[in-house]
C-alpha positions as CSV (number, residue, x, y, z in Angstrom):
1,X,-11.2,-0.4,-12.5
2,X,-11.7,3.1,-14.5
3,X,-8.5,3.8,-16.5
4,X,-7.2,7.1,-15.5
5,X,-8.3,10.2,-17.2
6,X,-4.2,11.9,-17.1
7,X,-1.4,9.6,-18.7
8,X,1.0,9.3,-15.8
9,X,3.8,7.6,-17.8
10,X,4.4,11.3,-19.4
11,X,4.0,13.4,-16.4
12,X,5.3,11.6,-13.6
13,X,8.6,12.8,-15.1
14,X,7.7,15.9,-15.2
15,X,6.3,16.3,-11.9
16,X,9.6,14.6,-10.8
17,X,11.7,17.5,-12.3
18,X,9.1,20.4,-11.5
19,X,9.8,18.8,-7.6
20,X,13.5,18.7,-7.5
21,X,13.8,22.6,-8.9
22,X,12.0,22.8,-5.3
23,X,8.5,23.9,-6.5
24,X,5.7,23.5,-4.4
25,X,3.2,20.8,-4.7
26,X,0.6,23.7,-5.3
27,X,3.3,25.5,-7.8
28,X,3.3,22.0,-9.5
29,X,-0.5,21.3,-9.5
30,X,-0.5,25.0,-11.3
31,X,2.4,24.6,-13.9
32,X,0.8,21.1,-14.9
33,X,-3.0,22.6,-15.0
34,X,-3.9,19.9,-12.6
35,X,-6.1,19.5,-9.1
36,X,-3.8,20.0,-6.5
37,X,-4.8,17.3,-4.4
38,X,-4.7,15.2,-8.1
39,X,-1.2,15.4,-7.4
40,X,-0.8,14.5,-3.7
41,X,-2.8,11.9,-4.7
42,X,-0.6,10.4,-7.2
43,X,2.5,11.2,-5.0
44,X,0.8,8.9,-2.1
45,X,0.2,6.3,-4.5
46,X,3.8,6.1,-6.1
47,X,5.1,6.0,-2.2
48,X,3.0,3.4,-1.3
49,X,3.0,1.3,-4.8
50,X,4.7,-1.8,-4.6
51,X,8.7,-1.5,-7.2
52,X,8.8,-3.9,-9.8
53,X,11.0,-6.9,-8.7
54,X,10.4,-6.8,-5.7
55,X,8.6,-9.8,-4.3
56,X,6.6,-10.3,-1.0
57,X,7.6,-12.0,1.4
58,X,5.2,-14.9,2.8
59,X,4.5,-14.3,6.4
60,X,6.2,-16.8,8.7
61,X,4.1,-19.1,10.3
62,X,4.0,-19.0,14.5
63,X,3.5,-21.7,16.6
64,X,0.5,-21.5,19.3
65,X,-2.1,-23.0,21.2
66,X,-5.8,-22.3,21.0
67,X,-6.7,-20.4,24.4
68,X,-10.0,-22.0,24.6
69,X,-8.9,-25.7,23.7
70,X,-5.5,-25.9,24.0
71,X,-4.9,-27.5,20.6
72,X,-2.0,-26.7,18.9
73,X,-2.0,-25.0,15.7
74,X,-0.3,-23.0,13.1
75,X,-1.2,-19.2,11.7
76,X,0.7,-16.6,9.9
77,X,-1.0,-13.4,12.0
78,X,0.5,-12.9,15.4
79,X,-3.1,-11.7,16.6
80,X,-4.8,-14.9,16.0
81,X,-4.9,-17.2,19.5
82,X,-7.7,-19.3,18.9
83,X,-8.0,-22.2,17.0
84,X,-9.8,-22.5,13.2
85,X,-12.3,-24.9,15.0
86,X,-12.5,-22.7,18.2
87,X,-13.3,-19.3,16.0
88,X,-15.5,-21.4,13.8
89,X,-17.7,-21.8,16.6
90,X,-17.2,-18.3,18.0
């Protein structure tokens, strides 16, 4: 991955406080010298990024049987209703 050409440590505060004096994304991209959609950009990502500490959960495994076969079987996505033998053959 390419290392990014602004260093976000230093102006993600800065963008945080340029925000909550209620400036305008556009008003921000100007004060900064920045793309505008640069900084939507980076505001998606930080909503989207997953916090430090938190952990993801594993996905609970569900019960079924295969709709072709009948065999039962275990799988974590609730779309899945065939078998691993019967989609292998699929």
């Amino acid at each position: 991955m390419r290392p990014s050409k602004y260093d976000w440590a230093r102006l993600d505060p800065q963008v945080d406080a340029l925000l909550a004096q209620g400036l305008r994304v556009t008003q921000v991209a100007q004060a900064l010298e920045m793309r505008v959609q640069t900084i939507r950009d980076r505001l998606s990502y930080r909503r989207r990024a997953p916090r430090a500490g938190k952990k993801r959960v594993a996905p609970k495994l569900i019960d079924r049987r295969c709709l072709n076969c009948r065999a039962a079987f275990q799988v974590a996505s609730p779309f899945l209703r065939l078998c691993p033998t019967c989609r292998a053959e699929c």
